[in-house]
Steps between C-alpha positions, in 0.01 A plus 500: 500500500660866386569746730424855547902526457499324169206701344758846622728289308269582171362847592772690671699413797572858555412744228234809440211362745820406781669796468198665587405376789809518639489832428277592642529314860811636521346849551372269808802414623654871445205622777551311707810671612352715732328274692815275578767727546298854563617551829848601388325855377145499696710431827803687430644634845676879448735581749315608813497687850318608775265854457569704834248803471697839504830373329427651118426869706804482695719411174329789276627715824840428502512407174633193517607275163280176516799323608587690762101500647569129518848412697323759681108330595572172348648206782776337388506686167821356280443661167228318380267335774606139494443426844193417708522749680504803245220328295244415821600706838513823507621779789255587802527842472289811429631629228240784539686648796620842494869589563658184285855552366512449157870367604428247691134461550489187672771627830275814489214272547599268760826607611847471356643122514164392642326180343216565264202268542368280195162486409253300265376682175175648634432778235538236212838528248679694251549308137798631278266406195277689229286172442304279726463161584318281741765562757494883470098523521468258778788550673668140456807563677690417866287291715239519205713381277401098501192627329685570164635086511100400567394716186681274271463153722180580399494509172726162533258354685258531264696321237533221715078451561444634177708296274298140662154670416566667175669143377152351578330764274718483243486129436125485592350798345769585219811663465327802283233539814785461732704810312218753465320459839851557731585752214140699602600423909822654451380784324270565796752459768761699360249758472387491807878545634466801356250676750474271779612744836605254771812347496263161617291520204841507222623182657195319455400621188897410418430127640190503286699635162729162556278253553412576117775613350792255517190257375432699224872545338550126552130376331664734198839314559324162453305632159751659321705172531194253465413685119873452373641151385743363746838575337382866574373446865848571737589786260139704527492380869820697522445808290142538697687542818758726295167708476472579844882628462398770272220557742797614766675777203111608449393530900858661550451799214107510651637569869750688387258750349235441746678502845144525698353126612136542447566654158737288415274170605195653306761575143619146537126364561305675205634355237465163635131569405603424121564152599133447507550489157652139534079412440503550166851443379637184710387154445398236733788210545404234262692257717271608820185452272629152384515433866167617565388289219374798298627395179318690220599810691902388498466433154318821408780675625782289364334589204511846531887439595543364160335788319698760657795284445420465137556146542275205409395277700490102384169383409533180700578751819166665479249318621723386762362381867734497789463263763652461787780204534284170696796433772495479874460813627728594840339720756796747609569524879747737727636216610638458152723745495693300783408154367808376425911616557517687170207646509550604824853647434351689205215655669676653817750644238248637317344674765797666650599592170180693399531628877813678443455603174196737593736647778807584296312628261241698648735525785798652252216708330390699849877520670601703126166722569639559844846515483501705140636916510282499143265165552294566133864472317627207706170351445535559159810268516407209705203457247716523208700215584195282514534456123815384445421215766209425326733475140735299763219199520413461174820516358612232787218230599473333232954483383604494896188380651289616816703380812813716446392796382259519764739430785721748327254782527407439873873515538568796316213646727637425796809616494434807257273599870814452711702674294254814473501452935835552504607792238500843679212747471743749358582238211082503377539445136705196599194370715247572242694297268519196731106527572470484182700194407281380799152583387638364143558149671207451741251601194674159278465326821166611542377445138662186472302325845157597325563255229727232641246450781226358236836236377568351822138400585317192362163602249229424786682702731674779291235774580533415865858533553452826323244668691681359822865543415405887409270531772881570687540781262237730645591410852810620387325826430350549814827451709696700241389878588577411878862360468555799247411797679515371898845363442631805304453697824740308670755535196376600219656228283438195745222409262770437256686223698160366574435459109885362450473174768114487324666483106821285584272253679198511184826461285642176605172358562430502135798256445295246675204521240565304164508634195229480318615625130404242262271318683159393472263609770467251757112394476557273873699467820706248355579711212651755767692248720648391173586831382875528625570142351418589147746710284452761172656264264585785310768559779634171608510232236452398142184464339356211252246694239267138387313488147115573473348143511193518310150404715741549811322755775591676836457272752541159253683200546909521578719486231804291522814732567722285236256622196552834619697676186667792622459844313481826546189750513245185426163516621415321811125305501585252779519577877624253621840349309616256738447414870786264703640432829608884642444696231175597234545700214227796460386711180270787396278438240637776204867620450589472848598256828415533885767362665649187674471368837692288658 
């Protein structure tokens, strides 16, 4: 029985109606941008101090330089407010009084070589910033300051809840369904982030605005690569989550121009509204309506794919009926996951592996917001670099393979973090560089767990380990703002080190993990135990290439291994060549082998 996969085959694997869609979800995965990493510019914290009521008179009167006003009514003033101290205490003093030197107004105040008492920041603070943020309007700072980390936990909490729920609707109601209904939610909460006045209210509308929206850029993730033929699949995968990259240069030139939160949310929200249009020019997945049985529709749309294709499609393909395959069907359980050694190795790799990637590299992403003297342009920079990693994996999974250059990158991203720890302030271009080379490293690591996760699992369990493995990803999230910003006060690049032992550790894990170029995806638990004990024979021995044998069929009866005739680029038919004591020779139906296991 033909597949949807051999029908692409005759009407376009990826041309006119592909290139299309993918199009146009990658718009998709461009907005969503905000939502993931927004906190860098709706969060931004400006350098801060206390307001003490009467200060700005008393400077206009002895008309003090703004320096001067502040190694004067700033504590512990150095030259540009790092410490806790200058930022959230200020001096308990009236600096109303009459009779106050201009000199030395604090030993006119309390007596010369006297000890000035230390206050909390009653009367609010004083931003060095033209634009706002969340932090500036609601005052996110000092003892407040926790509230910034539980504005984007939120948000990651959301993905984690929402991602379960939104699966269900997408492979119960339709991916098309799926897309425009979180497309209208997120519309609504982003607009509602606009003129909500409580600083309550913006977190749970935020927690609200990710329940849908990580759902929503992953249903398009699964239909742009469920419409292309599978030689296409890892490449569009990639370039969809090269999308969001341009996403970052287009929210970076928006905030840059817009540095006020609420306006900024409500530019970056309205023309999400266009998405909408996704009704009328994005098709249903043909393989979900196969699933669902709905044939005629599947077809109807396959054969609009060959029309905009300009392809025909075989007459004997046209009245086709797809049916699903009559086997045992296996009920996946959690349990699963941890069935068996292998299994069991894979899956608690997995998880800490999509655990630290969504720390280094939203973690990377907020500590270059925080740390940066011009955070739009070193922004700019760390999002830059995300294309060259993503020209990094195509280029290398399929020559080197998956295992190395993934270890490689968490590597890289490890010690790329140290190194940007150590380097002196004074020495920032060198540091930006570095973070850089980091970001570049975590993003391969990251792109390369979303699709090596679906290789290690067996078919009746592949979604599972997915949702589950990933599942660590936005628990990631929520931890991420908290180690960021609550360990930067204690030295502000301590979150650094934190994301080195986190890398080096993700990095050698990966070595455990086979490699799983060349191979065909394990449909059972057996399949997964025997994964390390089969080789690519492209890579460790010589090959036999056996004759067509006419009436022969996958599956048939073996062949004796002395009538083999050797040759080169023959086309297989037979499966199985020859079976003996310790060995069994495997082949691919078509130009091509599987491998040998011993």
């Amino acid at each position: 029985m033909p597949t949807l996969d051999d029908i692409l085959e005759h009407v376009g694997e990826f041309d006119r109606f592909q290139k299309q869609t993918f199009f146009v979800l990658c718009l998709l995965s461009a907005s969503f941008t905000p939502v993931y990493v927004g906190v860098v510019f709706f969060g931004f914290t400006p350098e801060h101090r206390c307001s003490s009521p009467g200060v700005a008179e008393l400077s206009q009167r002895c008309g003090w330089s703004l320096e001067e006003q502040l190694n004067h009514t700033v504590p512990e003033w150095d030259g540009h407010g790092a410490s806790f101290s200058s930022r959230c205490r200020r001096y308990e003093v009236d600096w109303n009084a009459t009779g106050i030197s201009c000199t030395d107004p604090l030993g006119s105040l309390v007596g010369s070589g006297s000890t000035v008492p230390l206050g909390p920041c009653r009367d609010g603070w004083v931003y060095d910033s033209s634009g706002s943020s969340i932090v500036t309007e609601f005052d996110l700072v000092c003892e407040d300051s926790w509230k910034l980390d539980l504005f984007q936990s939120s948000v990651n909490a959301g993905f984690f809840i929402g991602s379960i729920n939104i699966g269900y609707i997408a492979d119960r109601f339709g991916r098309k369904f799926c897309l425009l209904t979180t497309i209208l939610a997120n519309i609504v909460c982003g607009i509602l982030l606009v003129f909500v006045p409580t600083y309550l209210w913006i977190v749970i509308i935020r927690f609200l605005q990710g329940l849908v929206s990580k759902g929503c850029w992953t249903a398009g993730y699964i239909l742009v690569t469920e419409v292309v033929g599978p030689q296409y699949r890892r490449t569009v995968g990639i370039l969809y989550q090269a999308a969001f990259s341009i996403g970052l240069l287009v929210f970076d030139a928006i905030a840059y121009a817009i540095p006020h939160w609420r306006w900024l949310q409500l530019t970056v929200t309205l023309p999400t509204c266009f998405l909408l249009l996704y009704y009328w020019c994005l098709p249903e997945s043909p393989r979900w309506l196969i699933s669902q049985g709905k044939n005629d529709k599947a077809m109807k749309i396959v054969s609009d794919m060959a029309k905009k294709n300009q392809k025909k499609m075989p007459p004997h393909l046209k009245d086709i009926k797809f049916e699903e395959e009559d086997c045992e069907k296996q009920n996946p359980s959690l349990l699963d996951l941890f069935r068996t050694p292998q299994i069991r190795k894979n899956t608690l790799i997995l998880m800490y592996n999509w655990f630290t990637s969504s720390i280094l590299y939203q973690g990377l992403i907020m500590h270059m917001g925080m740390a940066a003297d011009n955070m739009y342009l070193d922004f700019l920079y760390s999002a830059l670099v995300e294309f060259p990693a993503a020209f990094f994996i195509i280029v290398t999974i399929d020559r080197v393979g998956r295992r190395y250059p993934w270890a490689v990158s968490n590597l890289v991203a490890g010690a790329a973090c140290l190194a940007t720890a150590l380097i002196p302030e004074d020495i920032h271009w060198l540091k930006v560089i570095t973070a850089c080379i980091g970001r570049m490293g975590i993003t391969m690591a990251f792109e390369m767990v979303c699709f090596v996760n679906t290789e290690l699992y067996p078919t009746y369990i592949r979604n599972l380990g997915v949702m589950v493995c990933s599942s660590l990803c936005d628990i990631g999230g929520v931890i991420v703002p908290f180690i960021v910003y609550r360990l930067a006060e204690i030295w502000h690049d301590l979150p650094l080190i934190v994301f080195t032992v986190l890398g080096l550790i993700a990095g050698g894990l990966v070595l455990l993990l086979p490699e799983t170029k060349g191979r065909v995806l394990p449909e059972t638990l057996e399949d997964v135990e025997n994964f390390h004990g089969c080789q690519d024979l492209s890579q460790t021995m010589y090959f036999l290439a056996a004759k067509a044998v006419p009436g022969e069929r996958s599956g048939g009866a073996a062949m004796n291994p002395a009538g083999v005739e050797p040759g080169a680029g023959v086309s297989l038919t037979s499966l199985a060549l020859a079976e003996g004591p310790g060995f069994g020779w495997l082949f691919s139906e078509g130009n091509g082998y599987l491998g040998i296991c011993f």
